[in-house]
Structures are given as structure tokens and as C-alpha cells.
N, CA, C and O atoms as CSV, one atom per row, in Angstrom:
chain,resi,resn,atom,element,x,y,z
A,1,UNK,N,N,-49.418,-62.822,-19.359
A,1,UNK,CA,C,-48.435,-61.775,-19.541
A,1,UNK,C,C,-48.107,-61.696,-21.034
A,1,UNK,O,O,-47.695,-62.703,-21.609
A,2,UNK,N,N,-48.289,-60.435,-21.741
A,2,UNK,CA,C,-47.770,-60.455,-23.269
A,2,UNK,C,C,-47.173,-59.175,-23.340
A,2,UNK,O,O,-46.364,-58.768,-22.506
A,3,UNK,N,N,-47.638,-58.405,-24.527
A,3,UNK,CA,C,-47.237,-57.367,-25.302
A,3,UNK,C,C,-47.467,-56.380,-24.174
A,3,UNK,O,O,-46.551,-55.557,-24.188
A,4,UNK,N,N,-48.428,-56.120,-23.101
A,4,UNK,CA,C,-48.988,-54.650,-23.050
A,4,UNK,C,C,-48.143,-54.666,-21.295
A,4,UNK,O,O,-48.374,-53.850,-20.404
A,5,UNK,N,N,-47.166,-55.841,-21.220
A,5,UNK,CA,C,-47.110,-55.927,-19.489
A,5,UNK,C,C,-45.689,-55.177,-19.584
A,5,UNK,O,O,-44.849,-55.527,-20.413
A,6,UNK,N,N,-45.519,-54.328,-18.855
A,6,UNK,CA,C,-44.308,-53.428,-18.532
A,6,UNK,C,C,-43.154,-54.120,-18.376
A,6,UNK,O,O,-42.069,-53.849,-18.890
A,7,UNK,N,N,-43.443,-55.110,-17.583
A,7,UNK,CA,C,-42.633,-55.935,-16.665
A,7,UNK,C,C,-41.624,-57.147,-17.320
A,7,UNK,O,O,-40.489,-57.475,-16.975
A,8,UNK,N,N,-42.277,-57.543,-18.131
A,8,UNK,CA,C,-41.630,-58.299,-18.963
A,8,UNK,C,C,-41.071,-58.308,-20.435
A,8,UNK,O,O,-41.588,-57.649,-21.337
A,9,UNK,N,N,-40.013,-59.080,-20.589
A,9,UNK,CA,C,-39.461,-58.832,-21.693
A,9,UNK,C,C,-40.164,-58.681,-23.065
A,9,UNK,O,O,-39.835,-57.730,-23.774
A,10,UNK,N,N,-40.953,-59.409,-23.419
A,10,UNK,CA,C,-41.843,-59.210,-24.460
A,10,UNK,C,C,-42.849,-57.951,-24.428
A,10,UNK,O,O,-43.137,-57.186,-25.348
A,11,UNK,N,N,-43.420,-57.967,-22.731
A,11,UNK,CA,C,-43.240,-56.421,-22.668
A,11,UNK,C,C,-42.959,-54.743,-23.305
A,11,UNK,O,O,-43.441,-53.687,-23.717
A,12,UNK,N,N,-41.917,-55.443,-23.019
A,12,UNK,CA,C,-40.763,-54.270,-23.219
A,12,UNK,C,C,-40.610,-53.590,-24.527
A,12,UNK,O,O,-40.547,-52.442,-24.967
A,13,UNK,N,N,-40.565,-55.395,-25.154
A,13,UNK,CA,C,-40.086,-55.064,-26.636
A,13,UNK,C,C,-41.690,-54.775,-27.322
A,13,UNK,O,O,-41.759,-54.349,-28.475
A,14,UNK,N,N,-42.494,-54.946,-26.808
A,14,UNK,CA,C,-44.202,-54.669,-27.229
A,14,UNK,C,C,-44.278,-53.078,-27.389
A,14,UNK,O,O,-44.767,-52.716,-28.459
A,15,UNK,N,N,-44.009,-52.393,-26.792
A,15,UNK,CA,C,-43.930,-50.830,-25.745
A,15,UNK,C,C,-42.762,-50.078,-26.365
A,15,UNK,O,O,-42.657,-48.852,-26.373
A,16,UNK,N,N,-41.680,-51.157,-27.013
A,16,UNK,CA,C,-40.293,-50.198,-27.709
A,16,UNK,C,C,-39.705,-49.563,-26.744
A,16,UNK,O,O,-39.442,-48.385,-26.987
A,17,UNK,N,N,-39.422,-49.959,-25.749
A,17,UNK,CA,C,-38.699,-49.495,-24.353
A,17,UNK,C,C,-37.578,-50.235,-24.107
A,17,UNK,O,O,-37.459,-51.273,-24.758
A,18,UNK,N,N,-36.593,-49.899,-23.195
A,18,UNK,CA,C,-35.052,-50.270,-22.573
A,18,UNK,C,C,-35.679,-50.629,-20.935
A,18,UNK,O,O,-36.737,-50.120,-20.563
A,19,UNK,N,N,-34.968,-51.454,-20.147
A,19,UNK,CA,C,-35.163,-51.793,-19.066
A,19,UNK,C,C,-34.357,-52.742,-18.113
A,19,UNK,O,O,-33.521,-53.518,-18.575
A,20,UNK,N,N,-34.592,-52.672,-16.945
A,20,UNK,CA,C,-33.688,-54.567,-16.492
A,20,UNK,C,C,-33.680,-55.524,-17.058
A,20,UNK,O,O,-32.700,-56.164,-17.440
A,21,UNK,N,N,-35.206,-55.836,-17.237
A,21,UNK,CA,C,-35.677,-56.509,-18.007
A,21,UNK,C,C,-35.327,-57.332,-19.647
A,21,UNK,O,O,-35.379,-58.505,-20.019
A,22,UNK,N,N,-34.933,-55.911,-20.385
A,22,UNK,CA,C,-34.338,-56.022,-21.716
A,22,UNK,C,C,-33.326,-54.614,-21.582
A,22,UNK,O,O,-33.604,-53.476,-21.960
A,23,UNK,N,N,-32.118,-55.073,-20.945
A,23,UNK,CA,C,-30.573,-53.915,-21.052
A,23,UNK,C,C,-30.798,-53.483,-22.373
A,23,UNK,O,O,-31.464,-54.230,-23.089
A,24,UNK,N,N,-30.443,-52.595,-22.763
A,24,UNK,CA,C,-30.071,-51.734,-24.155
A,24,UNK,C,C,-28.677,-52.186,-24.664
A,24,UNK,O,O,-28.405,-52.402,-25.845
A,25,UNK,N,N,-27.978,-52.281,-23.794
A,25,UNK,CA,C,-26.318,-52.876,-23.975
A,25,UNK,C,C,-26.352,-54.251,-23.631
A,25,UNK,O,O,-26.701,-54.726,-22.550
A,26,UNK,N,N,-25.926,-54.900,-24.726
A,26,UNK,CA,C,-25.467,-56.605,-24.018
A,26,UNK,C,C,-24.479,-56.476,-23.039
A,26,UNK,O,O,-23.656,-55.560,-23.063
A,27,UNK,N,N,-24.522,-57.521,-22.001
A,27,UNK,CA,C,-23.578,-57.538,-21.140
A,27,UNK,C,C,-22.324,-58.334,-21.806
A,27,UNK,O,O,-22.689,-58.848,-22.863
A,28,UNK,N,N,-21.324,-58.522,-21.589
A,28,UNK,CA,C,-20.050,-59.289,-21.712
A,28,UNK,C,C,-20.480,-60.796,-21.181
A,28,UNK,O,O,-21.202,-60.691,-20.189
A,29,UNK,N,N,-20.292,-61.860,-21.480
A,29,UNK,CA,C,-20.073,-62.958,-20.986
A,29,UNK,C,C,-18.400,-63.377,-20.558
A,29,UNK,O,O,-17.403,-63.250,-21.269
A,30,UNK,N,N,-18.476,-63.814,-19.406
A,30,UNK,CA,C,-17.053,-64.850,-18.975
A,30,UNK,C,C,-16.321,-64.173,-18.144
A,30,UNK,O,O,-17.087,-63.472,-17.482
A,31,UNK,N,N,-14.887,-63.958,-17.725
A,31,UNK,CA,C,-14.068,-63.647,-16.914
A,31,UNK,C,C,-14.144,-62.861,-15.941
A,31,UNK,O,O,-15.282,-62.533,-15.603
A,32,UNK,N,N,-13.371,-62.493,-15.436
A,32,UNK,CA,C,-13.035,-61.649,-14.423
A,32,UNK,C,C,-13.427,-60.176,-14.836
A,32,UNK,O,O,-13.503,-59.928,-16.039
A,33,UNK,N,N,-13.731,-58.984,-13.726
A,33,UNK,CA,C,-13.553,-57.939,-14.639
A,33,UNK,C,C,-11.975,-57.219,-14.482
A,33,UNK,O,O,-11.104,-57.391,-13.630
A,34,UNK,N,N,-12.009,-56.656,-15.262
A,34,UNK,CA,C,-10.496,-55.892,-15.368
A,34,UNK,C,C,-10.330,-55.162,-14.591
A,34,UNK,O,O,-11.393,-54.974,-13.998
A,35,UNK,N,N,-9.238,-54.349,-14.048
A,35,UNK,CA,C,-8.565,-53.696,-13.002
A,35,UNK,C,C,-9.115,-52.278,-13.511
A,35,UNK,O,O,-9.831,-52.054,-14.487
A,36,UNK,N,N,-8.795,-51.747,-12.954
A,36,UNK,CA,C,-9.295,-49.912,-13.228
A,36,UNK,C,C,-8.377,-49.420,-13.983
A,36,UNK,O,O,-8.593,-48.774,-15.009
A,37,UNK,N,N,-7.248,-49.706,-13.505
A,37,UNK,CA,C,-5.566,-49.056,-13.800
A,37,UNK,C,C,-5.603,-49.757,-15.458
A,37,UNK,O,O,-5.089,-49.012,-16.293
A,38,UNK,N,N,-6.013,-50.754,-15.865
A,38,UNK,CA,C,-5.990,-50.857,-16.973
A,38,UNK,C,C,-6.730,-50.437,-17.904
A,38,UNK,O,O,-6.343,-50.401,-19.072
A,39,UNK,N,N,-7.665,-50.135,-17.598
A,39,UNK,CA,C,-8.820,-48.817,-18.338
A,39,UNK,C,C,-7.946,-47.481,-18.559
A,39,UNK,O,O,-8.184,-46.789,-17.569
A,40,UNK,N,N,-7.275,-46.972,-19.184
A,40,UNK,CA,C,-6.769,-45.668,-19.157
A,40,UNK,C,C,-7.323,-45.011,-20.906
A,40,UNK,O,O,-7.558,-45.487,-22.017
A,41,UNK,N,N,-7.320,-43.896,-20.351
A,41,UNK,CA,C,-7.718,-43.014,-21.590
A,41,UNK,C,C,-6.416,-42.678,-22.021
A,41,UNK,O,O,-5.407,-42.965,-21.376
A,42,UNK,N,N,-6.419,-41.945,-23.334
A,42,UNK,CA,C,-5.391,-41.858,-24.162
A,42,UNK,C,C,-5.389,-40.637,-23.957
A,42,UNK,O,O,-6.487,-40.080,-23.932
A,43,UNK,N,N,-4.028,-39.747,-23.721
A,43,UNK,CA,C,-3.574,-38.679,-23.496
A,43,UNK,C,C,-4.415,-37.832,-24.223
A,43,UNK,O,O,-5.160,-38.221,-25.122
A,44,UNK,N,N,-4.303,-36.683,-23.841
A,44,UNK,CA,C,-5.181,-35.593,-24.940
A,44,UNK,C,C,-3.785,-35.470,-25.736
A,44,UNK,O,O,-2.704,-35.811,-25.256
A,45,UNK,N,N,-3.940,-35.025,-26.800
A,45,UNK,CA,C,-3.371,-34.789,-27.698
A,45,UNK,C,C,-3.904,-33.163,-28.543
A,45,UNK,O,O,-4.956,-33.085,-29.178
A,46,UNK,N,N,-2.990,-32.065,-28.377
A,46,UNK,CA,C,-3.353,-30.744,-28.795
A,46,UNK,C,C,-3.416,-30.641,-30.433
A,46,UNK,O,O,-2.445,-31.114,-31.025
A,47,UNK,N,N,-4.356,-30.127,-31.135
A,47,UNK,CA,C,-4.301,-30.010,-32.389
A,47,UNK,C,C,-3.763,-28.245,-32.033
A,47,UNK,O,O,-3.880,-27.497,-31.062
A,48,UNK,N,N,-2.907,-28.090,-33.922
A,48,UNK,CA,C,-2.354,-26.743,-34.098
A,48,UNK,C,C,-3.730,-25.942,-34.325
A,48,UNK,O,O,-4.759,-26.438,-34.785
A,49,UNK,N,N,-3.548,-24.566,-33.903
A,49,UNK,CA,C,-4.339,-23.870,-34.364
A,49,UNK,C,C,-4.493,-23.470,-35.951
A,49,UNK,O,O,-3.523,-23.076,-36.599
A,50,UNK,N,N,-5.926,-23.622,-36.564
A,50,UNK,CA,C,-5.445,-23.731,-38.183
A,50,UNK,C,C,-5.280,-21.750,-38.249
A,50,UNK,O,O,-5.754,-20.762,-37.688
A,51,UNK,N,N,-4.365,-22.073,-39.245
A,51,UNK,CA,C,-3.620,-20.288,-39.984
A,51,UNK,C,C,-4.578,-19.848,-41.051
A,51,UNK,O,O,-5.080,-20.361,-42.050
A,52,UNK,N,N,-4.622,-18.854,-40.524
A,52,UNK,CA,C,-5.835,-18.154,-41.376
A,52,UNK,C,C,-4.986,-16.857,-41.870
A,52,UNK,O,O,-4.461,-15.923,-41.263
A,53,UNK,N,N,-5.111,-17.308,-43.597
A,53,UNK,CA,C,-4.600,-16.141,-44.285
A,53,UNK,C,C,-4.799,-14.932,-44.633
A,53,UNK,O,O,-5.997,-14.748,-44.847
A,54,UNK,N,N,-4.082,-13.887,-44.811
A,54,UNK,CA,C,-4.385,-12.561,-44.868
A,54,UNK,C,C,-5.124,-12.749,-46.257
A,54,UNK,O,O,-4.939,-13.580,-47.145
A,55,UNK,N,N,-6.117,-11.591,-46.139
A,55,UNK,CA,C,-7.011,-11.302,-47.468
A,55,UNK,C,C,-6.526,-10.070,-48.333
A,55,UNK,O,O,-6.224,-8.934,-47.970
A,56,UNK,N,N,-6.541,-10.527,-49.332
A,56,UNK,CA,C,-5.703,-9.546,-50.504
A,56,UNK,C,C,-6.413,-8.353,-50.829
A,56,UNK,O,O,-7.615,-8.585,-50.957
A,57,UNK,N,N,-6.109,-7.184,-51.006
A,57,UNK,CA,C,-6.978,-5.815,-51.199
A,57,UNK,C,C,-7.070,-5.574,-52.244
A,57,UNK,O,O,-5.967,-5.581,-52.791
A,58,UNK,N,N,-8.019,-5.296,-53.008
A,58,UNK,CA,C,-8.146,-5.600,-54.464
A,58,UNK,C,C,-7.797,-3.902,-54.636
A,58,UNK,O,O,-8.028,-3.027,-53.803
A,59,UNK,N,N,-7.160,-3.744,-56.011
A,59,UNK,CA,C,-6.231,-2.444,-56.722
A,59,UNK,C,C,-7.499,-1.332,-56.917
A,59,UNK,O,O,-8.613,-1.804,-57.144
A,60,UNK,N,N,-7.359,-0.042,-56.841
A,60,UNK,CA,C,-8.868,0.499,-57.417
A,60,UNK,C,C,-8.267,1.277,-58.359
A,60,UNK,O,O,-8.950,1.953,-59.129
């Protein structure tokens, strides 16, 4: 098993691919996982609409 096998990690990284094998994301090590309710997103928050100034008419 080396570079050209799908299946395995060296595989993987042979081929430049993501997989079970080799996650793209490290996992977390240790505890418990957290509650849901403590995952919360942060309110939306509205930005002002930006003011767009009148354009001046030039004199003839």
C-alpha cells in the first residue's frame, strides 16, 4: 500500500485529496461535547443605510 492507494492515508495525501481517512478539519481532542443551547449565534445586528449625497449642478 503507498502513494497511488485511495484508501489510505498516505494515499490520500499521494492523490492531494480529503477523506475519512485524512479529515480536512482536525477533530477536537477530550471532553464532553457541548449542549446546543450553548452554541448561539449573535443577534443580527442592522447596519444604517449609507446617505448618498445630492450632486451639485454646475452654473452655465
Amino acid at each position: 500500500m503507498g502513494k497511488g492507494d485511495r484508501k489510505t492515508r498516505k494515499g490520500k495525501i499521494g492523490i492531494r485529496s480529503y477523506g475519512n481517512v485524512r479529515p480536512h478539519s482536525a477533530k477536537k481532542a477530550g471532553g464532553a461535547a457541548k449542549p446546543a443551547a450553548a452554541k448561539t449565534a449573535k443577534p443580527a445586528v442592522k447596519k444604517a443605510a449609507p446617505v448618498k449625497k445630492a450632486v451639485a449642478k454646475k452654473a452655465v
